[in-house]
TORSESE-243240 format. One record per residue (C-alpha): residue in three letters; x, y, z. Coordinates in steps of 0.5 Angstrom, whole numbers, plus 2048, in hexadecimal, padded with zeros to 3 digits. Layout:
<recs>
ALAXYZ ...
</recs>
This chain:
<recs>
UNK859712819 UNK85B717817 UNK863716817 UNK862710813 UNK85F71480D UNK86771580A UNK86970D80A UNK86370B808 UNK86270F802 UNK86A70D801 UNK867706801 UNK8617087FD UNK86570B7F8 UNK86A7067F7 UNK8657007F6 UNK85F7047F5 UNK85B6FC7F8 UNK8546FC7FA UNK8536FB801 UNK8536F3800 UNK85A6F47FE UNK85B6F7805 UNK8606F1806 UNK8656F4803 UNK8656FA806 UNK8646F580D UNK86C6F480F UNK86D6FB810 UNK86E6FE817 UNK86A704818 UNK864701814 UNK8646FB818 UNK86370081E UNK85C70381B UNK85570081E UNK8536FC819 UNK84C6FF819 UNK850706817 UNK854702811 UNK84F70280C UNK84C70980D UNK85370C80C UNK855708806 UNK84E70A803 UNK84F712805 UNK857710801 UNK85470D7FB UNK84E7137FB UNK8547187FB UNK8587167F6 UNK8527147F1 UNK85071C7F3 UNK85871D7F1 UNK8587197EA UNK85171C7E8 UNK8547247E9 UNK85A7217E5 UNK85771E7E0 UNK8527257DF UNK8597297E0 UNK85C7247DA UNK8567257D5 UNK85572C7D6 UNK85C72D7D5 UNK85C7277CF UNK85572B7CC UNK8597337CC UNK85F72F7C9 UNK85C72C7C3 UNK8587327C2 UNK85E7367C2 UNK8617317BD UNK85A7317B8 UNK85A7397B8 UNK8627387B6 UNK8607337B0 UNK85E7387AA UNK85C7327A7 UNK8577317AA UNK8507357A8 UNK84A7367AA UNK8477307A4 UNK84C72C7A7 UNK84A7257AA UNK84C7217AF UNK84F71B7AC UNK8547217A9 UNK8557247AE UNK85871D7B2 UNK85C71C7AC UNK85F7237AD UNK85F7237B4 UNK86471C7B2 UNK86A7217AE UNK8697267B3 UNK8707267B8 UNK86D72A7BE UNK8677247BF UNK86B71E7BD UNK8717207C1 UNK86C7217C7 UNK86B71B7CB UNK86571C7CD UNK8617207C8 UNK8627197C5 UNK85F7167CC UNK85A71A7CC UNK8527197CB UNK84F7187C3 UNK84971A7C6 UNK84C7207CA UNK8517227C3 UNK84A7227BF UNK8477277C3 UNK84D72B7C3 UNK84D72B7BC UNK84572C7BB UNK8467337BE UNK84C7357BA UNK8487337B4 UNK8427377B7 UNK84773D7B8 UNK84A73D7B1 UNK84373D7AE UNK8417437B2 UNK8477467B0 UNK8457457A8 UNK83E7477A9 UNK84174E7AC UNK84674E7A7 UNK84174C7A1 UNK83C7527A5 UNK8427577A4 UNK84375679C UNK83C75779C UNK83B75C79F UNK84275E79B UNK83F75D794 UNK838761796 UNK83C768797 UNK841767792 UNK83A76578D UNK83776B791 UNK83D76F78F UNK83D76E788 UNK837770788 UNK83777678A UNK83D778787 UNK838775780 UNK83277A783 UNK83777F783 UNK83B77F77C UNK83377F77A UNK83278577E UNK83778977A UNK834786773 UNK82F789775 UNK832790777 UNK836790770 UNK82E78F76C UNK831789769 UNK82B78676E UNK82478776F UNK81D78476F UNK81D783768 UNK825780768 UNK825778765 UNK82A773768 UNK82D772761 UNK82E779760 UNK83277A765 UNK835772766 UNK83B775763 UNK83D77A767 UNK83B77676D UNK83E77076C UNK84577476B UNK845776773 UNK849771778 UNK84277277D UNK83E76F777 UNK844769777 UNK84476877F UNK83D766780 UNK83D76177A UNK83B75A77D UNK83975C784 UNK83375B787 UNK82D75F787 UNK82B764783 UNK82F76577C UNK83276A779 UNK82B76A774 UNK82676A779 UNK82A77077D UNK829774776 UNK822772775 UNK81F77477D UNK82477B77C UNK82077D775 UNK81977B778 UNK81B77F77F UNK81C78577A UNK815783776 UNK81278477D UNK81478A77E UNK81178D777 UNK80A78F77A UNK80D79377F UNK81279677A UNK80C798776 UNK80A79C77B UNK81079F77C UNK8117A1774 UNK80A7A4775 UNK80B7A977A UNK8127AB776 UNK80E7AC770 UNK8087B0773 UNK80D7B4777 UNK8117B5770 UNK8097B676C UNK80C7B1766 UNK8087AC763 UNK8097A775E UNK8087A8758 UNK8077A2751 UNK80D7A6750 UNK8117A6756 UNK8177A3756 UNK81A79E75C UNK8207A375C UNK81C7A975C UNK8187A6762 UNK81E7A3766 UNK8227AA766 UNK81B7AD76A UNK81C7A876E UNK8237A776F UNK8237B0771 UNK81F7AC778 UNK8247A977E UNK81E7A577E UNK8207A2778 UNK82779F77C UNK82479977F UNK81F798779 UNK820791773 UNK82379376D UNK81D78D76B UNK81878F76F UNK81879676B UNK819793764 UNK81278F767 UNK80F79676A UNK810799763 UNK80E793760 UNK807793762 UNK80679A762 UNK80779A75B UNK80379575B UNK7FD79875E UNK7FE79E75A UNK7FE79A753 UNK7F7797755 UNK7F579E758 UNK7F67A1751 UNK7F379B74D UNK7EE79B751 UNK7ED7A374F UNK7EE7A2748 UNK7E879B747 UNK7E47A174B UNK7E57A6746 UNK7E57A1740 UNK7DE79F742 UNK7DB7A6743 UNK7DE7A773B UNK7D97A1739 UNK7D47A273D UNK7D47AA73B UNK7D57A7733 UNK7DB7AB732 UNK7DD7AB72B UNK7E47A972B UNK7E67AC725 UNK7E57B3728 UNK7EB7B672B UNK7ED7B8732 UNK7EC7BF732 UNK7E57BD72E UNK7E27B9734 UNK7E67BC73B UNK7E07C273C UNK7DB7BB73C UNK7DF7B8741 UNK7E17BD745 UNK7DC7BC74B UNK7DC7B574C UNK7DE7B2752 UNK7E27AD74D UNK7E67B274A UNK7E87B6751 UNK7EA7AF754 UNK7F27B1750 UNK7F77B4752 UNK7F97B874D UNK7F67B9746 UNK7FB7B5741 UNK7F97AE745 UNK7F27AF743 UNK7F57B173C UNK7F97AA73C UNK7F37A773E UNK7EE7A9738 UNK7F47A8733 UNK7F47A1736 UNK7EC7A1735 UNK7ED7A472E UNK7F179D72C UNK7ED79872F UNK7E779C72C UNK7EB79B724 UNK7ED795725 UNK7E7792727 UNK7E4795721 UNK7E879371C UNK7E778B720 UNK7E078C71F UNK7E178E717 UNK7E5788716 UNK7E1783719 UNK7DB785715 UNK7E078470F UNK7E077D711 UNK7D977C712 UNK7D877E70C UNK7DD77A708 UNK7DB77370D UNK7D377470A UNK7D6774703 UNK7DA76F704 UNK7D476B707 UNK7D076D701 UNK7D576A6FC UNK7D5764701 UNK7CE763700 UNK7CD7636F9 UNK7D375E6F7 UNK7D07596FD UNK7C97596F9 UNK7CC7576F2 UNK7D07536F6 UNK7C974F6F9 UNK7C57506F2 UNK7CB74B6EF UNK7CB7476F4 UNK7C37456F4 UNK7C57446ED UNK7CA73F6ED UNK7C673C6F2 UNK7C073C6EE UNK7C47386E8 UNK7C67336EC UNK7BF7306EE UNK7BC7306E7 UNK7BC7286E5 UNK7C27246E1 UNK7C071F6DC UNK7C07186DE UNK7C57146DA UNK7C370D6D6 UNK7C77096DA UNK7C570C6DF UNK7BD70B6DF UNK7BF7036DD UNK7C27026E3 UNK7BB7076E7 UNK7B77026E4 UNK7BB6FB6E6 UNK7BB6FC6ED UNK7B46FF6ED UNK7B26F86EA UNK7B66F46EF UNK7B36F76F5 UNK7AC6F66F2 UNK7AE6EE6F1 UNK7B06EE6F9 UNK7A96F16FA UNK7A56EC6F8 UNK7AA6E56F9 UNK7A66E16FF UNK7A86E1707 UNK7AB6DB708 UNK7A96D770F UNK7AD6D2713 UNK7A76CF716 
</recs>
């Protein structure tokens, strides 16, 4: 059977009939000579062979028309990743390798969609990368600039043009005349302001430590503030330290400020104690200060000074107080007295001023004789209401 296979896929091929056509391929020789029962079996094995051989071409054909039309999208530029499919038909259209080519234009929509779908998917994951890198391009240029921005606050701040207690508008101008202040305008994130604003605050933190810091130098130096101690008598102690190197300008400015402070309430404390100890002691303040030092000597008040020429200040300043309060109290008893003469002059013009009063009111009730005219009329009218009196009721029944 086996050497008849050649002939009848000849005839197979040359026909390609079902077996009812078997007619056809009859006046041949060698099919004449086949069995009867074997001649269906080898044409249904001829026809099952070439649908197998059409069905391996077909896939060969649409693997290749597949590859050949993605290798034609990927060389049209004009096609992106937004691009739709109706577009692409009609580029695909004016494209000369597709259109040139029989059988990309033979080939299956279906088949040429899914083509396409996947090169849009392949463009679309090409811009979402390409997306993802300029973000993270931006974010390090942004990171750059801003460290760049940190640092030129950094050598503000080792000039002493910067320090906890710098405000923005003082040092705008000096700020924005840098390029790296001009390089972060209009990036994301944190601006050029809010850098400054966590810088200052950074240092402000840094203030209690400092303190400390300030504190050993001056106790190892034994100086203490003083009223009068000056800020530049104070930063040349500190400033003989190394410690002082890593220290803020600003947060020295604030460590001087509030110990001067304490020590003006510690002296006016003293100096309220003291005062109270001159009342209480009834102290004539028109004595001198040699006359009433030997009473004071011994008080715990007096011994709480440092040196004696505060506690002279303190009674020359007590000695004022005491004057000007007397002279307030010479002048209001003064104006007491004026205010009573005043009110006793007041008093006796309102008693003349009622007197003639009652008097004019007293002229004004006394009777106005009545006029002739007058009296005539009274009498008329009198008599008229006598006549209605006694006129009779009149009844309607």
């Amino acid at each position: 059977m086996n050497e008849y296979c050649p002939v009848c896929c000849k005839v197979a091929i040359g026909f390609k009939q079902k077996w009812r056509l078997e007619i056809n391929i009859a006046v041949f020789h060698i099919w004449q000579n086949v069995v009867d029962s074997d001649r269906r079996d080898i044409y249904e094995d001829v026809m099952f062979s070439l649908a197998k051989r059409e069905k391996e071409e077909a896939k060969v054909l649409k693997k290749r028309n597949m590859k050949k039309l993605a290798e034609v999208l990927e060389c049209m530029t004009k096609i992106n990743y937004d691009t739709t499919w109706s577009e692409a038909q009609v580029l695909l259209l004016e494209n000369n390798s597709f259109k040139n080519d029989v059988n990309l234009l033979a080939m299956d929509k279906e088949d040429a969609l899914i083509v396409f779908e996947e090169h849009i998917r392949v463009l679309e994951k090409e811009q979402m990368e390409e997306k993802e890198r300029e973000k993270r391009r931006l974010k390090r240029q942004c990171r750059k600039n801003r460290d760049q921005f940190l640092a030129l606050l950094d050598h503000l701040h080792e000039e002493g043009k910067l320090t906890s207690m710098s405000l923005w508008v003082e040092l705008y101008p000096i700020i924005s005349a840098d390029i790296r202040f001009s390089a972060m305008l209009g990036q994301a994130g944190s601006t050029p302001l809010d850098l400054f604003k966590f810088y200052v605050e950074d240092l402000k933190s840094r203030f209690h430590d400092e303190k400390k810091i300030i504190k050993e130098i001056l106790r190892e130096k034994i100086f203490e503030v003083k009223v009068d101690t000056t800020f530049d008598q104070f930063a040349t102690v500190i400033c003989e330290d190394k410690r002082s190197a890593t220290l803020d300008a600003g947060n020295v400015k604030l460590t001087f400020n509030s110990f001067l402070e304490k020590e003006t309430k510690r002296l006016k404390k003293l100096e309220l104690n003291f005062k109270n100890l001159l009342r209480e002691l009834n102290v004539d303040f028109e004595l001198s200060w040699t006359e009433i030092k030997p009473k004071l000597e011994n008080e715990k008040e007096f011994l709480a000074f440092d040196n004696e020429l505060e506690i002279m200040k303190v009674y020359k300043d007590f000695q004022h107080e005491m004057e000007e309060s007397c002279s307030h109290h010479h002048s209001r008893s003064k104006k007491s007295k004026k205010k009573k003469s005043k009110k006793y002059k007041s008093s006796s013009t309102s008693d003349s001023d009622s007197e003639k009063h009652k008097k004019s009111k007293h002229k004004s009730k006394s009777p106005t004789p009545y006029s002739e005219e007058s009296g005539e009329e009274y009498r008329k009218k009198k008599s008229k209401k006598k006549h209605k009196r006694k006129s009779p009721s009149v009844s309607y029944y």
